[in-house]
C-alpha positions as CSV (number, residue, x, y, z in Angstrom):
1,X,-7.4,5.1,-10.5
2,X,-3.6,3.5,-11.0
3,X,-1.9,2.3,-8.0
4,X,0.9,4.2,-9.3
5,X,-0.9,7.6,-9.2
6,X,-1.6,7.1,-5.3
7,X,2.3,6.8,-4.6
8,X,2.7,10.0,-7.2
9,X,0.4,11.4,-5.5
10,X,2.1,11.1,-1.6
11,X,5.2,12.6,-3.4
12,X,8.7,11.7,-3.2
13,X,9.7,12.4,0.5
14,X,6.6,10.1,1.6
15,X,7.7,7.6,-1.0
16,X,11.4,7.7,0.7
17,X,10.1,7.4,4.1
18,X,7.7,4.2,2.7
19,X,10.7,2.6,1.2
20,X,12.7,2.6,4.5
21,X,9.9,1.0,6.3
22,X,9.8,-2.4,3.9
23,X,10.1,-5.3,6.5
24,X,13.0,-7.8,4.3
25,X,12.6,-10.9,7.3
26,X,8.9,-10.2,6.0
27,X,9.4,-10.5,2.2
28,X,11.3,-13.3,2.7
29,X,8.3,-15.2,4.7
30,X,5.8,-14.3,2.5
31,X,7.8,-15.3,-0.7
32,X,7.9,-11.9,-1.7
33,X,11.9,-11.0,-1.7
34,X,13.0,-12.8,-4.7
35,X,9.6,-11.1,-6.6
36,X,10.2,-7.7,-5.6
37,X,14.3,-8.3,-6.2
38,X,13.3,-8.6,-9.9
39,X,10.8,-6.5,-10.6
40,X,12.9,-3.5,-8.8
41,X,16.0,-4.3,-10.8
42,X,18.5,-5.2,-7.6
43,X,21.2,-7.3,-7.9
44,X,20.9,-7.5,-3.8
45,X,17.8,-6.5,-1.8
46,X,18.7,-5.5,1.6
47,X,17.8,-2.1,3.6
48,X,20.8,0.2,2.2
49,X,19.8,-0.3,-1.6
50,X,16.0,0.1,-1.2
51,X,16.8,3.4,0.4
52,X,19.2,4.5,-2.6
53,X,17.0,3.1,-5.3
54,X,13.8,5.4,-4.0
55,X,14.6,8.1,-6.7
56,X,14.5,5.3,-9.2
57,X,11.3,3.8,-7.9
58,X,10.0,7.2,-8.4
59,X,10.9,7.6,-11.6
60,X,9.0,4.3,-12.5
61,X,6.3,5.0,-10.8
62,X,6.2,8.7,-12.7
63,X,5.9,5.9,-16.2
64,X,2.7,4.6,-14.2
65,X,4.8,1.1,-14.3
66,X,1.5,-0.4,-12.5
67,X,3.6,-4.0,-11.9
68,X,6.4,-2.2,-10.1
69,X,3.2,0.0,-7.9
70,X,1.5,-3.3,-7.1
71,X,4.5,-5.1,-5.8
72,X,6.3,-2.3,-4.0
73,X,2.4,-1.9,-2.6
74,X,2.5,-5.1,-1.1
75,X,6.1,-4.7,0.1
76,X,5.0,-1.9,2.1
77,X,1.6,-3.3,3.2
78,X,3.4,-6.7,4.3
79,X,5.8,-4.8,6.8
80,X,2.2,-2.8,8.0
81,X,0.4,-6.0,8.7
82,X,-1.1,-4.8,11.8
83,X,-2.6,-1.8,9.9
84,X,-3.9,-4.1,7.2
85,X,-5.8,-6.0,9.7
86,X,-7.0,-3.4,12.0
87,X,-8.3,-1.5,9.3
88,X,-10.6,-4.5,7.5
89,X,-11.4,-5.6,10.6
90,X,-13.2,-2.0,11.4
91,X,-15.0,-2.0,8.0
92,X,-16.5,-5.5,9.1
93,X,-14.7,-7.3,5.6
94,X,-14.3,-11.0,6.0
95,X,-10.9,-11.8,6.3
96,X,-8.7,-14.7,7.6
97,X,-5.4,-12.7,9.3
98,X,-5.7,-9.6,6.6
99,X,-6.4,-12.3,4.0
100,X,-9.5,-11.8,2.0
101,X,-11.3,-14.1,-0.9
102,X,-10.4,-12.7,-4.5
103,X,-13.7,-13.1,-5.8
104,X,-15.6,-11.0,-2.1
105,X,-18.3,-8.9,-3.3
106,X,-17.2,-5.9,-0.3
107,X,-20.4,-3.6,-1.5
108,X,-21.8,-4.3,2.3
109,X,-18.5,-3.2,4.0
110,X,-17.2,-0.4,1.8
111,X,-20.3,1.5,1.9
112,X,-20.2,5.5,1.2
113,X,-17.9,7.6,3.0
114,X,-15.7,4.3,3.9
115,X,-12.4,6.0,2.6
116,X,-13.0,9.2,5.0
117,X,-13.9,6.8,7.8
118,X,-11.1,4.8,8.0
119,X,-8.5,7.9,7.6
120,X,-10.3,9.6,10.5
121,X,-10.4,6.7,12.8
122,X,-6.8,5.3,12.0
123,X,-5.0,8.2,11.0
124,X,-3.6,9.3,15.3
125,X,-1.8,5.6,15.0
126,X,-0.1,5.2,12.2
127,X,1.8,7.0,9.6
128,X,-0.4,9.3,7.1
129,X,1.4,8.2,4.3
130,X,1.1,4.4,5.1
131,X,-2.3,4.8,6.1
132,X,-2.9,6.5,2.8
133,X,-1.6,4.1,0.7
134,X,-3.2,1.3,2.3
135,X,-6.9,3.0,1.7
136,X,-5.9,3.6,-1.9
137,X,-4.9,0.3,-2.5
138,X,-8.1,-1.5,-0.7
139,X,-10.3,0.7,-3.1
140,X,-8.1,-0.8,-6.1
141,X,-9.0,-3.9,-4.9
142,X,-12.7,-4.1,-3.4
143,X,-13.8,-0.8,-4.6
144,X,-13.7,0.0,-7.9
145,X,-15.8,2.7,-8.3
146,X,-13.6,4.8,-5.3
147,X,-11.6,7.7,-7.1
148,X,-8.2,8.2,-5.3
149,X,-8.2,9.5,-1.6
150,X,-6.9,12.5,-0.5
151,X,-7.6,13.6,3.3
152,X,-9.5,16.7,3.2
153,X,-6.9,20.0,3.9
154,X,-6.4,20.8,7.2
């Protein structure tokens, strides 16, 4: 799985919404505005432009441009801190503040079924689509062998 095929797969509108919800007082704390500045092509990074420059982030995300996925990702993920936290805290993975170790073997914690679990339990407080992306992007990181995550239909 690609980072870029779980945004593809939320669609457009979900990407749109997503976009609007980057945090920029966050970027800029976690050293992540200037990054994410250049690697989306903006001359200035500010709510207004992300919002008009979602129909281009689509379009490079539909060239599976995995750099662009992982730091729009982590744009997204920064201004959903809480969500991070709550959610790695409920699968039991060591973290300090959403922060986990890059070499954590998360076999114990991400055992079957963890993607379904987390959806169900978390999915009532916060958005689908952020909730969604989040899951997909844990199992890109800790769980390698986790295809991509779609809820089950309705």
């Amino acid at each position: 799985m690609r980072l870029s095929e779980a945004f593809l797969d939320l669609g457009p509108a979900s990407l749109e919404r997503l976009v609007r919800t980057i945090a920029i007082g966050k970027l800029r704390t976690y050293q992540l505005y200037e990054p994410l500045k250049v690697r989306a092509g903006l001359h200035k990074l500010n709510s207004e432009t992300l919002r008009r420059s979602a129909p281009r982030f689509w379009a490079r995300l539909e060239e599976h441009d995995e750099d662009f996925a992982r730091d729009l990702a982590q744009a997204i993920l920064l201004s959903h801190w809480d969500l991070v936290q709550e959610v790695l805290d409920y699968l039991g993975v060591p973290n300090e503040d959403g922060f986990f170790a890059k070499d954590l073997d998360a076999t114990p914690y991400l055992t079957p079924g963890w993607q379904q679990r987390v959806y169900e339990h978390f999915r009532q407080r916060y958005p689908e689509e952020v909730l969604r992306l989040y899951i997909n992007h844990l199992a890109l990181e800790l769980d390698k062998s986790a295809g991509l995550f779609k809820p089950p239909a309705a």
